[in-house]
C-alpha positions in Angstrom: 0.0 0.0 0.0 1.4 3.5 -1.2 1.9 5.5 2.0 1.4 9.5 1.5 3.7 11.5 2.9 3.1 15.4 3.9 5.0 17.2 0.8 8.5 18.8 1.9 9.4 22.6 2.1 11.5 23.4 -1.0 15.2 23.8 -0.4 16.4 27.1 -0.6 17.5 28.0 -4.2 21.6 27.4 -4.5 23.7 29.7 -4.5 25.0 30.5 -8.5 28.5 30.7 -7.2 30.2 30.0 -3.6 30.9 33.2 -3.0 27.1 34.5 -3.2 25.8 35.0 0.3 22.3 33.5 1.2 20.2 36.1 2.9 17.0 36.4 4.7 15.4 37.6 1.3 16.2 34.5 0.0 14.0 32.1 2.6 10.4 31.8 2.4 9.6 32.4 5.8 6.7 31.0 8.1 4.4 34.0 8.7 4.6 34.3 12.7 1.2 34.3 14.8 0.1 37.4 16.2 -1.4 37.0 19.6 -3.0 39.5 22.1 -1.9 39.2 26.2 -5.7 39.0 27.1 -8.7 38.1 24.7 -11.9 38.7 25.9 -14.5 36.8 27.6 -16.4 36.5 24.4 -13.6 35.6 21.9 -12.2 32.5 24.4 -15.5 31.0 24.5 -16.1 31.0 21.1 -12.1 29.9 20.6 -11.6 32.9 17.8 -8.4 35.2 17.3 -9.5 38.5 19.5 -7.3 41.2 18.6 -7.6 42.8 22.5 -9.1 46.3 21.3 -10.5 47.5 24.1 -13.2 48.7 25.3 -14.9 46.7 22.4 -12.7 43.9 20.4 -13.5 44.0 16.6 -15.5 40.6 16.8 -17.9 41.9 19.5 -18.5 44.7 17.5 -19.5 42.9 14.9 -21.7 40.6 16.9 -23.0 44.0 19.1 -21.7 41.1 21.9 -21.2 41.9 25.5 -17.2 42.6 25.1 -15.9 41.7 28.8 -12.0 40.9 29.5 -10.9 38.6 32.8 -9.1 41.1 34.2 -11.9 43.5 34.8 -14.7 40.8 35.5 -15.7 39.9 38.8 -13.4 37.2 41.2 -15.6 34.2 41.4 -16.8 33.2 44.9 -14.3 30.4 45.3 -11.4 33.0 44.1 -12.7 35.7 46.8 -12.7 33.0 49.7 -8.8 32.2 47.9 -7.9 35.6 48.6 -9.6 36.3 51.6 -8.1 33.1 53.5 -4.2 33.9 52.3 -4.5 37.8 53.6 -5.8 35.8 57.2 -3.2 33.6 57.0 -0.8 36.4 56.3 -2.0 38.9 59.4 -0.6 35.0 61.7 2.2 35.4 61.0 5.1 37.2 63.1 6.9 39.6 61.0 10.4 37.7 60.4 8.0 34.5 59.9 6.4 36.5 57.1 9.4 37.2 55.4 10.8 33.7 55.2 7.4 32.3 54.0 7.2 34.7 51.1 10.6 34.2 50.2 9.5 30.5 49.7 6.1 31.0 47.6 7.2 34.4 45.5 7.7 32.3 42.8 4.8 30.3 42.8 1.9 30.3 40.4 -0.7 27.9 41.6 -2.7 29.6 44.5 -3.9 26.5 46.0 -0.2 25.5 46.5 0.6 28.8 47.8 -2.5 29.0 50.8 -0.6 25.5 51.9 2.3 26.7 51.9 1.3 29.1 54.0 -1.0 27.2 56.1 2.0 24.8 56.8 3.6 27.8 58.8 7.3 28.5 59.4 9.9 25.5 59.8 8.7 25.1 63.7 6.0 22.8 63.3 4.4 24.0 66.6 0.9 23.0 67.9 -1.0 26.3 68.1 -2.3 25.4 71.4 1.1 25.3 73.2 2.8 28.1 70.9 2.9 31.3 72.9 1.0 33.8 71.0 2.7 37.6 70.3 0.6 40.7 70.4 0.4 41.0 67.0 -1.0 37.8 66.5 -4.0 38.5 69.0 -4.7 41.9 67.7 -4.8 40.1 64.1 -7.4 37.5 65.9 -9.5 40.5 67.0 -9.1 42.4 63.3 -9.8 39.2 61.3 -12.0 36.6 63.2 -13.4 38.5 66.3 -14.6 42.0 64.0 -15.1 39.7 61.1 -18.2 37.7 61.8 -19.2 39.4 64.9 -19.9 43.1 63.7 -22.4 44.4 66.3 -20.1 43.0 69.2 -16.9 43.3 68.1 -16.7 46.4 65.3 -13.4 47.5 64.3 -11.3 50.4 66.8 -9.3 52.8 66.4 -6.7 52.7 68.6 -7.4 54.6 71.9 -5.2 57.1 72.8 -5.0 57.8 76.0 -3.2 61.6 75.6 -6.3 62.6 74.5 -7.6 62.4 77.9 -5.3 65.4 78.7 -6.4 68.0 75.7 -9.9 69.6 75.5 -12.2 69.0 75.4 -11.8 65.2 76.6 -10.1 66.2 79.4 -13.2 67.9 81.2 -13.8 63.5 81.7 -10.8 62.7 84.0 -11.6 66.3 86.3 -13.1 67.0 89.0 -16.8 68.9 89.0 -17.2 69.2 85.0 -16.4 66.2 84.0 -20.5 65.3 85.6 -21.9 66.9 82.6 -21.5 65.4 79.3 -19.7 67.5 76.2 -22.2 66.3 74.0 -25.3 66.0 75.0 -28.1 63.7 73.8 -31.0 66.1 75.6 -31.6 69.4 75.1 -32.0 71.5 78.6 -35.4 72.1 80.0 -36.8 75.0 81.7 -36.6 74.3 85.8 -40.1 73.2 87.3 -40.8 73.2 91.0 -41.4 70.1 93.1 -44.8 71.8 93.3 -45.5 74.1 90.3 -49.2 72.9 89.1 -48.8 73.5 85.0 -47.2 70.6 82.8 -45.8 73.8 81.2 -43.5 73.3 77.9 -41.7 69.8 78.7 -42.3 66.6 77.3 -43.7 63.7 78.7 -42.5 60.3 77.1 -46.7 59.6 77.0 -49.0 62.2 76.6 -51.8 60.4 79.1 -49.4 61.4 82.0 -50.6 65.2 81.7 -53.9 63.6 83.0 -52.4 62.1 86.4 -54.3 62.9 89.4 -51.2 61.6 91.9 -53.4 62.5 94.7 -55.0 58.8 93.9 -52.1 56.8 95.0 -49.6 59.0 97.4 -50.2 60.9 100.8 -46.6 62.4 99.8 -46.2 66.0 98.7 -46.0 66.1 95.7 -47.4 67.9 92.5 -48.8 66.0 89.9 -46.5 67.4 87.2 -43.4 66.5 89.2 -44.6 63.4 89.5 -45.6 63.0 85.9 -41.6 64.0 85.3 -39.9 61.3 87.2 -42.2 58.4 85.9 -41.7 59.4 82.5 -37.8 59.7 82.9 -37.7 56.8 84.8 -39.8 55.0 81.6 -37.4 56.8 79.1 -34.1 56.5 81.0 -34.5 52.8 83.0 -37.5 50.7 82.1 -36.0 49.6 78.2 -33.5 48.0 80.7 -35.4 46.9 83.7 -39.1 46.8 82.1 -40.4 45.4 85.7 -44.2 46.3 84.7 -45.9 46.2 80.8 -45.6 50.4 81.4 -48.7 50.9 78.8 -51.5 48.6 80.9 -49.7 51.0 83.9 -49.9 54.2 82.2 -53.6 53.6 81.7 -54.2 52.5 84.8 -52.5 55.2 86.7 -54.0 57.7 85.0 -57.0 56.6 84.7 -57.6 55.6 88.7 -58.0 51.7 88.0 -55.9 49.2 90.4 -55.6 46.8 87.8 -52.2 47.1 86.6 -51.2 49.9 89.7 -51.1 50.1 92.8 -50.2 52.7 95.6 -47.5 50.1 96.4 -45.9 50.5 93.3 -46.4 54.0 92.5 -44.4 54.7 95.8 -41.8 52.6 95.0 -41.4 53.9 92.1 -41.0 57.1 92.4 -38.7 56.5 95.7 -36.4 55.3 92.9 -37.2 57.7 90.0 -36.7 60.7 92.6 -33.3 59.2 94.1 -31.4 60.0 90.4 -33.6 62.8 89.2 -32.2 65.8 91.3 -28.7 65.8 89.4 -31.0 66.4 86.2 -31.3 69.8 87.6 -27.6 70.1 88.6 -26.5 69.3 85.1 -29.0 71.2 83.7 -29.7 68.4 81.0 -33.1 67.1 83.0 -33.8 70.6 84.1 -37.6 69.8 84.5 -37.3 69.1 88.0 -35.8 70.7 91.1 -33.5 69.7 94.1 -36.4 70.2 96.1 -37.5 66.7 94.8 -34.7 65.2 97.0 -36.9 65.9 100.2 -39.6 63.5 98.6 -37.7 60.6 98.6 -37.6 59.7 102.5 -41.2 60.3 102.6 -42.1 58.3 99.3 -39.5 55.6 100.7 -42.0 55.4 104.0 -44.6 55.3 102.6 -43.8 52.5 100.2 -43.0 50.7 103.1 -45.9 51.3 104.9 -48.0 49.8 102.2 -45.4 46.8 101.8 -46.0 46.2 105.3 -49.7 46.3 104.9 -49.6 43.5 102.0 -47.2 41.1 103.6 -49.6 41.0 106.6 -52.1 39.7 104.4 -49.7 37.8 102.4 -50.9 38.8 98.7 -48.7 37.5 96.2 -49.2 39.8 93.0 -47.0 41.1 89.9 -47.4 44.4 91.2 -46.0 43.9 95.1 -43.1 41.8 93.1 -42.0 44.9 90.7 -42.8 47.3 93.9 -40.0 45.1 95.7 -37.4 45.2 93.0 -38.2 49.0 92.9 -37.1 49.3 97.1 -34.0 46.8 96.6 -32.5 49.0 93.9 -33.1 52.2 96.1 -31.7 50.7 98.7 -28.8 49.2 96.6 -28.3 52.9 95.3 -28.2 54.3 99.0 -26.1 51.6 100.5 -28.1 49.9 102.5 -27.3 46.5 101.4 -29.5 44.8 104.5 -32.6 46.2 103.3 -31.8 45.6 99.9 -31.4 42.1 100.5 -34.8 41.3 102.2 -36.6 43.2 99.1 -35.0 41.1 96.2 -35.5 38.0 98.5 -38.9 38.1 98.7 -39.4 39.9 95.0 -37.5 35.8 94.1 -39.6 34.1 96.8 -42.7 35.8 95.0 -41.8 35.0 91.6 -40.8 31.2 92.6 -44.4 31.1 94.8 -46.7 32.8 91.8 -44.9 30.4 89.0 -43.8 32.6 87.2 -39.3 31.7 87.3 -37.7 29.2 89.5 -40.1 26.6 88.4 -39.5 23.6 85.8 -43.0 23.6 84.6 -45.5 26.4 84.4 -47.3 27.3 87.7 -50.0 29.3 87.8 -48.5 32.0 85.5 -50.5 30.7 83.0 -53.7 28.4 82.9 -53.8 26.0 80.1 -53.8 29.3 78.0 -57.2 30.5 79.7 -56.0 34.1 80.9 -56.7 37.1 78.9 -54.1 38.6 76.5 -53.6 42.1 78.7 -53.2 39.3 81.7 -50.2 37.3 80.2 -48.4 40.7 78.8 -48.5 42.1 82.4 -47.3 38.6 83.6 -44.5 38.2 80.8 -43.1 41.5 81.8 -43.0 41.2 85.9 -41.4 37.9 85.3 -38.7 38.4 82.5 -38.2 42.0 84.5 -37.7 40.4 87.8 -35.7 37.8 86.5 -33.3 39.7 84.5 -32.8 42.1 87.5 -31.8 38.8 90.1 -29.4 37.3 87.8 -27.4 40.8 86.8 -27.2 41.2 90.7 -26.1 37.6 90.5 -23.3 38.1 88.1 -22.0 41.9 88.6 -22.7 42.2 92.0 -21.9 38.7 93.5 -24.1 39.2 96.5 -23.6 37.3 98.7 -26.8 36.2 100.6 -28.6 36.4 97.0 -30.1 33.2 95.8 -30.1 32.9 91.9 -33.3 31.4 90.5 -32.9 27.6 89.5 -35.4 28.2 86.1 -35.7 31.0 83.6 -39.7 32.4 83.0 -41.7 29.8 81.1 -43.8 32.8 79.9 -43.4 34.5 76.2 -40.4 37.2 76.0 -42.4 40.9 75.5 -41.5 41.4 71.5 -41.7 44.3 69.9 -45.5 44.3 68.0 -46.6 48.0 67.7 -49.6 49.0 66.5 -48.7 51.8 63.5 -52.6 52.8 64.4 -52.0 53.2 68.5 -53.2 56.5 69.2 -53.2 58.2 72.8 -54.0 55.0 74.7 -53.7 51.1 74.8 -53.5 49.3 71.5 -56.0 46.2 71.2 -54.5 42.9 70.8 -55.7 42.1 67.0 -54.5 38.1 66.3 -56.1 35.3 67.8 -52.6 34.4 69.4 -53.3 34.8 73.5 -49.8 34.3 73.9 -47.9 37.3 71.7 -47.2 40.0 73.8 -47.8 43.2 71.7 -47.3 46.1 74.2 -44.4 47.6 73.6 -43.9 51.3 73.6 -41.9 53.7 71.3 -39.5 54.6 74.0 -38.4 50.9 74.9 -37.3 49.3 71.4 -36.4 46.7 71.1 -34.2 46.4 74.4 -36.3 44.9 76.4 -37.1 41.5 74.3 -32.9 41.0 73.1 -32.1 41.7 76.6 -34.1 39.0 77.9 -32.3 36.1 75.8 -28.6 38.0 76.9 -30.2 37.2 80.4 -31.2 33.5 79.6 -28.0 32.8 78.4 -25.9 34.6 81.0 -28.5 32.7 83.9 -26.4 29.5 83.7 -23.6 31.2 84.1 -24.9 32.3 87.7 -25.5 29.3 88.3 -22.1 27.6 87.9 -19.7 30.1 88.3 -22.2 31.6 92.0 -24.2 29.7 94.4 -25.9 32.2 97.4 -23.6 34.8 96.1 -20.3 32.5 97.2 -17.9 31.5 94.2 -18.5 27.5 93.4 -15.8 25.2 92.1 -17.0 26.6 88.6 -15.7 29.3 88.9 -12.2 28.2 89.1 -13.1 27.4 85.4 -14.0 24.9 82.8 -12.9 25.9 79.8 -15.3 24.2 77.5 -18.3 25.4 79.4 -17.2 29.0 79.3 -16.3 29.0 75.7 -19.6 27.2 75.0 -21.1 30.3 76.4 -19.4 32.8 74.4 -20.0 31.1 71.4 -23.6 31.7 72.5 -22.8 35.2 73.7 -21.8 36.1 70.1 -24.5 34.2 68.1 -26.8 36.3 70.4 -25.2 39.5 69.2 -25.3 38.5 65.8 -28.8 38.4 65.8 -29.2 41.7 66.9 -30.9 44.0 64.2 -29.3 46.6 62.4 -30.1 49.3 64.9 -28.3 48.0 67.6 -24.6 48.7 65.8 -22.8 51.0 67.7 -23.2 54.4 66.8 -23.6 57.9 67.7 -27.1 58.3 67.4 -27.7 55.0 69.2 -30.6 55.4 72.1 -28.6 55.6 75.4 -30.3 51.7 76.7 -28.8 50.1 73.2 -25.1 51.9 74.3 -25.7 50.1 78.5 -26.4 46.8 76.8 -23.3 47.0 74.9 -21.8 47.5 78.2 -23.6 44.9 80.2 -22.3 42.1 77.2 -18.2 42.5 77.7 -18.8 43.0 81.3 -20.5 39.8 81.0 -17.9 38.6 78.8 -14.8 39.2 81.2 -17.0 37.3 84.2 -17.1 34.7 81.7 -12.9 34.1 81.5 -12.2 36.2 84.8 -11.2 32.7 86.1 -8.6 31.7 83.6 -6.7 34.9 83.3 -4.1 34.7 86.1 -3.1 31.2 85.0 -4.4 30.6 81.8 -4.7 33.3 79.5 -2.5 31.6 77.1 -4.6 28.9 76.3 -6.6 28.4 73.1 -9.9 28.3 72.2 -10.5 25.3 70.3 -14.1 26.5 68.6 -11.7 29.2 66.7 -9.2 29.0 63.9 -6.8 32.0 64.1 -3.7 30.9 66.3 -4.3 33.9 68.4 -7.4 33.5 70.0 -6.4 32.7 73.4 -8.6 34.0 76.6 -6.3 36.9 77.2 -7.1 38.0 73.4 -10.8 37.8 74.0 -10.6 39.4 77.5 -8.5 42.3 76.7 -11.0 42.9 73.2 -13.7 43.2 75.5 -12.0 45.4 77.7 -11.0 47.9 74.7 -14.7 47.7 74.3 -16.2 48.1 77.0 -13.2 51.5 77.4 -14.9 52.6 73.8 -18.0 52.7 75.3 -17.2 54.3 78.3 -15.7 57.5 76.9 -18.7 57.7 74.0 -21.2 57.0 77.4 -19.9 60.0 79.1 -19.1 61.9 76.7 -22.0 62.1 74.6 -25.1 61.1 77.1 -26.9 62.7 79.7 -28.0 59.7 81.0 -24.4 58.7 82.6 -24.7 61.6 84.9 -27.9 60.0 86.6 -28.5 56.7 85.8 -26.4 54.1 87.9 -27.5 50.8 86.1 -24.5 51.4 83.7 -21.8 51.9 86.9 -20.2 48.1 86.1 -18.7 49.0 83.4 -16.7 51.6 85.5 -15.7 48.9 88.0 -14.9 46.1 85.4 -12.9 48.4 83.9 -10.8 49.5 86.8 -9.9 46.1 87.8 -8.7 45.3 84.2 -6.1 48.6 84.8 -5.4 47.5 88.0 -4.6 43.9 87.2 -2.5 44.5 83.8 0.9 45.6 84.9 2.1 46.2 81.9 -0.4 48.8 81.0 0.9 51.8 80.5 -2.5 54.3 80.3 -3.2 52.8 83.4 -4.1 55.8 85.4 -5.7 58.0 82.6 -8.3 55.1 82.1 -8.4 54.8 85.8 -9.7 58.6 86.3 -12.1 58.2 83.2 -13.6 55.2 85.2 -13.3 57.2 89.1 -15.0 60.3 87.9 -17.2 59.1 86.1 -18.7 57.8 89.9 -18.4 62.1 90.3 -21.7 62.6 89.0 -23.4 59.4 90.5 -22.4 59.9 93.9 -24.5 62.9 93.6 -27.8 61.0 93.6 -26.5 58.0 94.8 -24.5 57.0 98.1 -23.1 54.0 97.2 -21.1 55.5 94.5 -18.7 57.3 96.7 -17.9 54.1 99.3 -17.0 52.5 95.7 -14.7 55.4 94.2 -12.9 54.9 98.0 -12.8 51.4 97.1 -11.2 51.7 93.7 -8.8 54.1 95.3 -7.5 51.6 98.1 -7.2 49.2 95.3 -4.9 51.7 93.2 -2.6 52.0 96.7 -2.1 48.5 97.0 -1.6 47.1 93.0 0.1 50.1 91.8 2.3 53.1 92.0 0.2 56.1 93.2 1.2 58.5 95.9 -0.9 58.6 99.4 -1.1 62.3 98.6 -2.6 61.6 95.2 -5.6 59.2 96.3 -6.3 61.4 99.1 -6.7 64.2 96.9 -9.0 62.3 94.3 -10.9 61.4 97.2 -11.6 64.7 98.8 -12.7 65.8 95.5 -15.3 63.3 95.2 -16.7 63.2 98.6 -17.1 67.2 98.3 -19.3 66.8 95.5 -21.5 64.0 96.8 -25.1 64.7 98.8 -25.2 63.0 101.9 -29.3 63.1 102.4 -29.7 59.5 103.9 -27.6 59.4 107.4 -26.1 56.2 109.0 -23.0 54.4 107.2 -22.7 53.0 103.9 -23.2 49.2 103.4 -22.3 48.0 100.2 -21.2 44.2 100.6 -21.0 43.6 96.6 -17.5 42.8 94.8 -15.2 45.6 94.5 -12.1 44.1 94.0 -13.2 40.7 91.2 -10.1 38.9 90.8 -9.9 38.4 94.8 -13.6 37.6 94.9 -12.7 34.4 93.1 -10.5 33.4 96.5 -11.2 35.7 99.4 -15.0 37.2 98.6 -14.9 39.0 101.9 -12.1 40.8 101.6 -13.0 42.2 98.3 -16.0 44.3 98.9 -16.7 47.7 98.2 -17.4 48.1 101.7 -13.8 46.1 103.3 -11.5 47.8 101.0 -13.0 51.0 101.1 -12.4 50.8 105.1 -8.8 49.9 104.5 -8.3 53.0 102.8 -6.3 55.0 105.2 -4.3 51.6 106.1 -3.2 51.2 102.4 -2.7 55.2 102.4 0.1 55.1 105.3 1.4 51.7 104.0 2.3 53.4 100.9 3.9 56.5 103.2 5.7 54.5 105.5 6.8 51.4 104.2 7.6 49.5 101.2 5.0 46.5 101.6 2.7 47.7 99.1 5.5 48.1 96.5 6.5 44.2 97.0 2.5 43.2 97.5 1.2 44.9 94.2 2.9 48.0 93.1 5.1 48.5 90.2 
């Protein structure tokens, strides 16, 4: 069989002599391909020559094709991820790590075999959990894991600078006597109203149905009706999103409408015992100027007479929703004023109550709710005094450590209060418009959404109580498990990541959104406050990033929690009169005070001690625990006697002594020595031992080998 060969290129013509020289002329030459660097999108799939024009190659014009080149499309998903994950994996590494690792893969092509490369780390095969972890390699866990996917709890700092403390106008926040009234505030001033001026005047009310309160119904105190209208609505604007110990629209039409329903004498007296403790420094600031200091001779009288109805309802032993909230309204007065023994008795029974009606403490539903038969307005007034109550026992539980205080064994059974407005509520109650018995829809424009997140922060936190505390005593739990307190914070964080939109931090945020910010890395560092003196090193295993250790989390939370501190007294009235934000302040100090390598130790330190300046005005208990803090900065650090003393004069100057007798505040002062010696670490203990630590620090060097630098 003939076989056909491919025909032959013709050999080049001879030359006619040997001296003739062959040039390039004289060579049919293969014409070479022209080629573009990039062809577009189009061209490639159709695999034709694209001569690169751009913006529109020659064969898309013809076509009138999309013309799109690979360079300027979108990365896929999978290529984003790519990218993402190598940058992570960069930020790991320590800086002369980085250097070698690039040398190795700068060269390299395939970007799968460069992210293992890099995954496989420096020549030290070390496991991550033993591998001591540098600063830069926690603040990259913070930027890249903790910021990353947990926005709302975790967003993204500059760093703080603590020199600013020194300039205006930040500077007014570490001083004596102006550093009480916020730079910036959040309310505009009000024109000054007597403790017995009749007109409602020009000042707004948070509901207009409190310019029909006839007070006269439920008080024998002196007091006007507009005053009194004042401090419930401040109370509702500035305290109830946070506490929300009553459904406040079944008591607003109540109260002003003379039913007993949903109010009571009882709780109107308690009430405004506590709304009247913290609204004279309104006036002083001048940012609640729509009451006077004259109020603060109502609040022994409203305090007695609270009592006296208290008195009158234990004798017959009623167990109601309204004596419960009425009792968690004396126990926080009495917490503000410092008189812990009478503080105690009031939350005790407010828990006994709760645990007796059914409504926490209880594995099955008691009485709170019958098989479903109770009326809608019933189960919302229910729902609140039971998540309200609850909340309130296990924050005393947690931040306070108590001791004496018994935590409840089970959360409320009933329905969290949810946000369900009615867009058509006018100047009154909103009916209840679904056949669902069990939605709560009462909640009112001033509250948000607070309330109902806070109540599942609480839930989760509730456990914790019950590990880490029992009767206010620390437990073996709280010498830590590790697993159980990272389980936590993984819930922590799933919690805040279901927060809405509106609860970012911001500038314009309503001051109860910027306190539960606070409240959550308070909670955070009670979570791990047991591992950091021995085991802040150690990994936690739910995270990938090398550097997320406990110390990593626990000093995030405290640049936090220091964030929101200066915004919170900078920027908000609020902090000037409202003490349920004051643990921050504490938690705050002890992380100074235990970090010895801290250098802005003692400008965060006066942020923190005068921000107690405007407090103590209103409230006792914030001077024994400034004098606290202050015996605390003698023996850990490197402060002169003359220095505290000085500090401390300038507080107690400012503060208003209206309630005589001394100052019991048993609580936890000093948290890292709660864990092993609770009774030496009260605010009340180490604020005694303040002149002791004073002339140690003069006269001897004890304090300097104990604690100080």
């Amino acid at each position: 069989m003939e076989r056909r060969y491919p025909p032959l290129r013709p050999l080049a013509p001879a030359a006619e002599s040997d001296n003739e020289v062959i040039t390039s002329n004289n060579f049919e030459y293969k014409r070479r391909r022209v080629g573009v660097a990039v062809a577009c999108n189009s061209c490639r799939r159709r695999k034709i020559r694209c001569d690169g024009q751009r913006p529109v190659c020659a064969n898309c014009s013809e076509q009138t094709a999309q013309c799109e080149y690979r360079d300027e499309s979108p990365l896929s998903e999978d290529s984003k991820k790519l990218v993402v994950e190598v940058v992570r994996t960069l930020g790991t590494l320590s800086v002369r790590d980085l250097f070698q690792t690039v040398s190795k893969i700068k060269d390299e092509t395939e970007a799968t075999t460069i992210l293992s490369t890099l995954k496989a780390g420096p020549s030290n095969h070390e496991k991550p959990s033993s591998a001591p972890t540098s600063d830069g390699s926690k603040g990259a866990f913070e930027k890249l894991e903790l910021a990353a996917y947990n926005p709302v709890a975790y967003p993204l700092l500059t760093p703080f600078d603590s020199e600013s403390l020194r300039r205006e106008p930040y500077r007014r926040l570490t001083q004596p006597s102006i550093g009480n009234i916020p730079i910036l505030a959040k309310h505009t001033p009000r024109r000054a109203l007597s403790a017995h001026e009749p007109a409602f005047s020009s000042f707004e009310l948070c509901d207009p149905r409190l310019k029909r309160l006839d007070i006269r119904r439920w008080t024998s105190v002196d007091i006007s009706n507009a005053t009194a209208a004042k401090c419930i609505s401040l109370y509702l604007e500035t305290d109830h999103p946070l506490l929300g110990h009553f459904n406040s629209e079944l008591f607003i039409s109540d109260l002003t409408s003379g039913r007993d329903g949903y109010c009571s004498s009882l709780l109107v007296n308690a009430l405004l015992y506590w709304a009247c403790v913290g609204a004279p420094q309104s006036q002083i600031t001048q940012m609640y100027s729509g009451i006077d200091p004259s109020t603060e001779s109502l609040t022994t009288p409203l305090c007695t007479e609270a009592e006296r109805h208290w008195n009158r309802e234990r004798e017959d032993q009623r167990d109601t929703i309204l004596n419960m909230a009425a009792a968690e309204f004396l126990s926080l007065g009495y917490l503000g004023q410092g008189i812990d023994h009478k503080m105690l008795v009031y939350v005790s029974e407010a828990t006994e109550m709760g645990i007796r009606l059914g409504l926490f403490g209880v594995p099955t539903q008691g009485s709170a709710d019958t098989d479903g038969e109770l009326p809608v307005h019933e189960i919302a007034a229910r729902a609140y005094a039971a998540w309200g109550v609850f909340n309130w026992i296990t924050l005393m539980s947690l931040f306070y450590q108590q001791p004496g205080l018994t935590c409840p064994k089970y959360p409320p059974l009933l329905p969290i209060p949810e946000d369900q407005q009615d867009e058509n509520m006018a100047d009154g109650l909103s009916t209840p418009t679904g056949p669902d018995s069990h939605r709560i829809l009462f909640t009112p424009w001033y509250m948000g959404q607070t309330f109902s997140h806070l109540c599942r922060f609480w839930r989760i936190m509730h456990e914790v109580c019950l590990v880490y505390y029992s009767d206010g005593e620390p437990t073996l739990g709280s010498l830590g498990h590790l697993p159980f307190a990272e389980f936590k914070y993984r819930e922590l964080l799933a919690w805040s990541n279901s927060l809405p939109a509106e609860f970012m931090q911001k500038d314009d945020s309503p001051h109860h959104v910027q306190i539960l910010h606070l409240w959550f890395h308070a909670a955070i560092l009670d979570v791990f406050r047991p591992f950091i003196k021995k085991g802040a090193d150690n990994r936690l295993r739910t995270f990938s990033h090398p550097g997320s250790t406990i110390g990593a989390v626990y000093a995030a939370s405290v640049a936090q929690l220091m964030r929101l501190i200066f915004n919170y007294r900078f920027k908000y009235s609020s902090s000037s009169y409202s003490i349920l934000w004051h643990t921050a302040l504490m938690y705050v100090a002890n992380a100074k005070l235990g970090n010895v390598v801290e250098d802005n130790w003692y400008s965060c330190l006066l942020l923190c001690i005068y921000g107690y300046e405007s407090l103590g005005r209103s409230w006792r208990v914030a001077g024994a625990i400034t004098k606290a803090l202050l015996s605390m900065t003698l023996r850990e650090r490197d402060i002169s006697s003359e220095a505290a003393r000085r500090i401390l004069r300038e507080l107690e100057g400012k503060s208003l002594d209206r309630i005589p007798g001394d100052i019991r505040a048993t609580f936890m002062a000093d948290l890292n020595l709660a864990l092993s010696d609770p009774r030496s670490a009260t605010v009340e203990y180490l604020a005694a031992q303040f002149e002791e630590n004073a002339m140690l620090r003069d006269y001897t060097n004890i304090l300097d080998d104990e604690g100080g630098q």
